[in-house]
MARNUSE-13046 format. One record per residue: residue in three letters; x negated, y negated, z of N, C-alpha, C in turn. Coordinates in steps of 0.05 Angstrom, whole numbers, m for minus. Layout:
residu, nx, ny, nz, cax, cay, caz, cx, cy, cz
ALA, X, Y, Z, X, Y, Z, X, Y, Z
...
This chain:
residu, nx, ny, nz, cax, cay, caz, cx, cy, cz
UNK, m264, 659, m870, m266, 633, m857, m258, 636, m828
UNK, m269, 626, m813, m275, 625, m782, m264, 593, m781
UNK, m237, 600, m748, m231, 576, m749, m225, 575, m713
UNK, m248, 556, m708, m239, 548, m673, m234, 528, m670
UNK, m206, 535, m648, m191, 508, m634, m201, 495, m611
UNK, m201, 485, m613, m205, 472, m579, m197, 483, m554
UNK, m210, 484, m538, m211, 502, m504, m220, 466, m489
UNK, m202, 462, m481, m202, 442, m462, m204, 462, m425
UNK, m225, 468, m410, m225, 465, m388, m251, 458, m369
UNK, m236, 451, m359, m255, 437, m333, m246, 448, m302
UNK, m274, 456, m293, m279, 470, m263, m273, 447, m248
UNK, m263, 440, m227, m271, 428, m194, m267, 439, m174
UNK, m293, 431, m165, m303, 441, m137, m319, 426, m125
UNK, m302, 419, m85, m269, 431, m88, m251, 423, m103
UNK, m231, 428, m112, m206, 419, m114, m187, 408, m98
UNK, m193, 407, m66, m183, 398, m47, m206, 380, m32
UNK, m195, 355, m34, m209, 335, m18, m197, 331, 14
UNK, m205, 335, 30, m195, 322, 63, m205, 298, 63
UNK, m205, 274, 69, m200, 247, 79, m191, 247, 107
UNK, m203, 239, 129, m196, 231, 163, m184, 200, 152
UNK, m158, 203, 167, m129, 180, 165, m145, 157, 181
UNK, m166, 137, 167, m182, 117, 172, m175, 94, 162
UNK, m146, 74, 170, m132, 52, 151, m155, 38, 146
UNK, m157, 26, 122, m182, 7, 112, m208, 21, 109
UNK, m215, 43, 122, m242, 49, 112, m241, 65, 89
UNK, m269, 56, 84, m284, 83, 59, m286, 99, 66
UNK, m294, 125, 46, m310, 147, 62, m325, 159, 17
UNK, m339, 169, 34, m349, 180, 3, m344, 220, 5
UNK, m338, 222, m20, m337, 253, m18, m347, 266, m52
UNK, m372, 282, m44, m380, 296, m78, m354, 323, m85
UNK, m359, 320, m110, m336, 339, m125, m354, 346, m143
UNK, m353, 371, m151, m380, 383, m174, m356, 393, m196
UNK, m360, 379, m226, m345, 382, m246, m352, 399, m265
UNK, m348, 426, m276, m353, 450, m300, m345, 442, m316
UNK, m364, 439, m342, m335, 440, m374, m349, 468, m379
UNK, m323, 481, m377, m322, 514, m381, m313, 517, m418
UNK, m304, 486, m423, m285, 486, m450, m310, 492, m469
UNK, m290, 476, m494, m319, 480, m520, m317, 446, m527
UNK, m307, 432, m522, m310, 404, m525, m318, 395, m506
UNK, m331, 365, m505, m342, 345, m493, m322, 333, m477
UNK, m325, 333, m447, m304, 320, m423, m310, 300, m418
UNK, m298, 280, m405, m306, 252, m390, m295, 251, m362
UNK, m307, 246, m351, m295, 237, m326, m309, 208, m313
UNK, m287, 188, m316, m284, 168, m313, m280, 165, m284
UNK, m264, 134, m279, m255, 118, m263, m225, 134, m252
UNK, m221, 138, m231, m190, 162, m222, m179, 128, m217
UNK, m186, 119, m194, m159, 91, m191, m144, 97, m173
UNK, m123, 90, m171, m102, 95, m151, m86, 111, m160
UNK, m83, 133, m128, m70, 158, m125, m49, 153, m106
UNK, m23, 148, m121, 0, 150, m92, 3, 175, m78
UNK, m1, 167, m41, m1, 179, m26, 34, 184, m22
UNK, 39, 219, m10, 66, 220, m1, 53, 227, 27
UNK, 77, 220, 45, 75, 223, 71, 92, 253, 73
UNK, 78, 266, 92, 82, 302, 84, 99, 297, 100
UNK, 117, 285, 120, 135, 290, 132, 163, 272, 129
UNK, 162, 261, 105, 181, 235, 86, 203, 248, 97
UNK, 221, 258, 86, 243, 270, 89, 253, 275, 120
UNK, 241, 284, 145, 251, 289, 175, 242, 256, 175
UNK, 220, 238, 181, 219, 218, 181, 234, 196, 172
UNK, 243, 207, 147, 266, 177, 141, 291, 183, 155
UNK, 303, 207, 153, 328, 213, 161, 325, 214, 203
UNK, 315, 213, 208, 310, 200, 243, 310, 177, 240
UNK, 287, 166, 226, 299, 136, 223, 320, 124, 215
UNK, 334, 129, 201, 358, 122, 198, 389, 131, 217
UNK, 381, 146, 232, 394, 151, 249, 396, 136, 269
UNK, 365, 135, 278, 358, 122, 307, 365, 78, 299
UNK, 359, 79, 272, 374, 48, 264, 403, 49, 267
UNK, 419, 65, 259, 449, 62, 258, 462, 66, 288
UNK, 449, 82, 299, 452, 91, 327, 482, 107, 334
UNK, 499, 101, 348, 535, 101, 347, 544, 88, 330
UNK, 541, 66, 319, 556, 55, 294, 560, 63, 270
UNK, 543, 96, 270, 549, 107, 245, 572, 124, 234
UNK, 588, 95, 219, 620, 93, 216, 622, 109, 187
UNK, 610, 121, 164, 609, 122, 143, 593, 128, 129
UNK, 592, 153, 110, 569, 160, 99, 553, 145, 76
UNK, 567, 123, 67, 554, 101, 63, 536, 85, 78
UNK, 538, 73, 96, 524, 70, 114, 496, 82, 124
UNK, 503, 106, 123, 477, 125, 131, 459, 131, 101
UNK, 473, 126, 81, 465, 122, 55, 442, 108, 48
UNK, 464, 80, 60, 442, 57, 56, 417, 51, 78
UNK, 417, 69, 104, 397, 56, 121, 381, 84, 112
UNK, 385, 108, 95, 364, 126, 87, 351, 105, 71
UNK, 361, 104, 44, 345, 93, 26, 330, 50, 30
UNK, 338, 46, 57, 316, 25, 71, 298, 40, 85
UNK, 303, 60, 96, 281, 68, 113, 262, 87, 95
UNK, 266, 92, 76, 259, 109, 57, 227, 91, 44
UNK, 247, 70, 35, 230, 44, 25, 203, 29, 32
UNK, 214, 30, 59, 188, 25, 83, 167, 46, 78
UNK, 176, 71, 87, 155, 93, 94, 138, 94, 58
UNK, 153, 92, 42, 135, 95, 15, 126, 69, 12
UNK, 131, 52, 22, 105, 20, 20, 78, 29, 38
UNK, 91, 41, 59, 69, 37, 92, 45, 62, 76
UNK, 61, 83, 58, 34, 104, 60, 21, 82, 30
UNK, 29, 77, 14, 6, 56, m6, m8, 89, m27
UNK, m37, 72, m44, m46, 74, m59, m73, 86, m53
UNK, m91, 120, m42, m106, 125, m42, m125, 105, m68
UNK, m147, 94, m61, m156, 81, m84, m191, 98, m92
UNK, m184, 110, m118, m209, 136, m114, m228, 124, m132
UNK, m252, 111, m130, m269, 98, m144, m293, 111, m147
UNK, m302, 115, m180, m331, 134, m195, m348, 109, m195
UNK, m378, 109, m172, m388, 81, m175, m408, 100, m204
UNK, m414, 129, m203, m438, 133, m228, m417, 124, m250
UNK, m400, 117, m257, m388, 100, m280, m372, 120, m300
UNK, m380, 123, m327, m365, 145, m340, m381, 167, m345
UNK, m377, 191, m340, m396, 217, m336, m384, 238, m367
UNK, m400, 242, m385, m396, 249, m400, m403, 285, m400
UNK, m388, 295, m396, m400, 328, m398, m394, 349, m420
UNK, m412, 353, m433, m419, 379, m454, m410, 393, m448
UNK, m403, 411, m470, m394, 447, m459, m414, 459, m444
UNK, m408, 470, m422, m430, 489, m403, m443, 467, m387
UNK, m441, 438, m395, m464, 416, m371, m440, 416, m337
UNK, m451, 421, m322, m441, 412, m293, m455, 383, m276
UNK, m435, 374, m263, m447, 345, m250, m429, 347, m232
UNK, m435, 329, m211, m435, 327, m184, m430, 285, m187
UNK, m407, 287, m174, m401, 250, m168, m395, 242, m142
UNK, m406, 229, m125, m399, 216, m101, m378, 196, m103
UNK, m357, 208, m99, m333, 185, m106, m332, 168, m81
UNK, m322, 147, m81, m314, 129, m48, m283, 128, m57
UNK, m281, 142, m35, m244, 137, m31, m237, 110, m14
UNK, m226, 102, m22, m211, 72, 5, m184, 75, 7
UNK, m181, 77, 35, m164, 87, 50, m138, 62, 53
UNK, m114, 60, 47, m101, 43, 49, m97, 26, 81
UNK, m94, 0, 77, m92, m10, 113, m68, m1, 125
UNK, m56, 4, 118, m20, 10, 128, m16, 30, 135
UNK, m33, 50, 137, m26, 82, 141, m22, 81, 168
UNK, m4, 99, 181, 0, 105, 203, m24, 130, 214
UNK, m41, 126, 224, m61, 136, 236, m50, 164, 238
UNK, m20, 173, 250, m18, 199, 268, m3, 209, 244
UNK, m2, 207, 222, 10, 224, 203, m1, 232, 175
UNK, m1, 253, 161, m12, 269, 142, m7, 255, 117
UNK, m18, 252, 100, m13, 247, 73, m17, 262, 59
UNK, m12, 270, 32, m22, 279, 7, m16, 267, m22
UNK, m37, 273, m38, m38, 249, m70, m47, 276, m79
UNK, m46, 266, m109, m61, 287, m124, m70, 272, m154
UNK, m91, 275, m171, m101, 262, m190, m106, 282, m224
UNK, m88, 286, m239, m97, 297, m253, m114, 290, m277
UNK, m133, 313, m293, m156, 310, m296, m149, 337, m314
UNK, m151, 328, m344, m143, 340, m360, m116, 366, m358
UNK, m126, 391, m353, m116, 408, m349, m114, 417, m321
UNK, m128, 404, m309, m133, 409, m276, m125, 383, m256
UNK, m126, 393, m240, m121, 370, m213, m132, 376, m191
UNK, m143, 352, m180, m156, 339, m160, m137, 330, m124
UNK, m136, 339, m106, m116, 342, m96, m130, 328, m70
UNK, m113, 313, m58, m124, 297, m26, m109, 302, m12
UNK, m116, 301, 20, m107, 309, 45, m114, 281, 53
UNK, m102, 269, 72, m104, 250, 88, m99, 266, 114
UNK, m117, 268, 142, m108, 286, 150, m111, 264, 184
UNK, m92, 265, 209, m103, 243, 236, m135, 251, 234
UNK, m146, 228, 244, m171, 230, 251, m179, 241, 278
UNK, m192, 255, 288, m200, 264, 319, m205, 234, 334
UNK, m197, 232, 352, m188, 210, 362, m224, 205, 385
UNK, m239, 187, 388, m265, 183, 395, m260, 192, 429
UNK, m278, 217, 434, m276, 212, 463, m288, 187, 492
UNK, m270, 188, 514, m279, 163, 525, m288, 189, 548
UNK, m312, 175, 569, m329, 186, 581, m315, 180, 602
UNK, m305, 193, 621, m294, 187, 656, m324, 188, 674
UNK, m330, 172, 691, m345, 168, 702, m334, 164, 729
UNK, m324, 183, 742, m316, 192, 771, m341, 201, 791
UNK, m363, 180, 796, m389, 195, 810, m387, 183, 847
């Protein structure tokens, strides 16, 4: 008697998405999905991906410094204006929101597909700083960069 278990995997490529730090816009990006496994995969609706701000930690703790200023009488104090300033910066970066408009994608062992996801970009982001989320997907994960956007050049016209 012959007895096979299940092989759950799934390829992505890439595995790394970049996103330009665009508060409120869309942007669309394809991801090409392998079932390398022996069962039938889905890939659905991803949703919201909390963003960390890659520089949380030097960022809160400045800020909390530069709030307390000389009055910082007690390490309580510096306690409590970490974990307010802490609070802020994890509201301000929000909820990458990663939406499948082809709907639920069903893939066979050995079938590959390709999905144009639209990412929407939270309004609150601070333009000049990095983010990263990540979305897992069975055995694997799906990984985002929020990265500043190149800033539009202006034309000097000195004639």
């Amino acid at each position: 008697m012959l007895h096979v278990t299940e092989n759950v995997r799934l390829d992505i490529a890439p595995d790394r998405i970049v996103v330009p730090n665009l508060p409120g816009e869309t942007v669309v990006k394809r991801v090409i999905f392998r079932n390398l496994g022996n069962v039938p995969l889905t890939i659905g609706e991803i949703g919201g991906v909390p963003l960390d701000d890659e520089m949380l930690q030097c960022r809160t703790f400045r800020a909390a410094l530069g709030a307390l200023g000389d009055e910082t009488k007690s390490l309580e104090s510096y306690a409590l204006e970490v974990a307010r300033q802490l609070k802020g910066i994890v509201e301000q970066a929000g909820l990458l929101r990663v939406h499948n408009p082809a709907g639920v994608v069903e893939l066979e062992p050995g079938v590959m597909s390709a999905i144009d996801f639209e990412i929407r970009l939270p309004k609150t982001l601070d333009r000049r700083t990095r983010y990263r989320g990540e979305a897992h997907l069975y055995t694997n994960r799906l990984r985002f960069f929020v990265v500043p956007a190149p800033r539009e050049r202006t034309t000097n016209n000195k004639e």
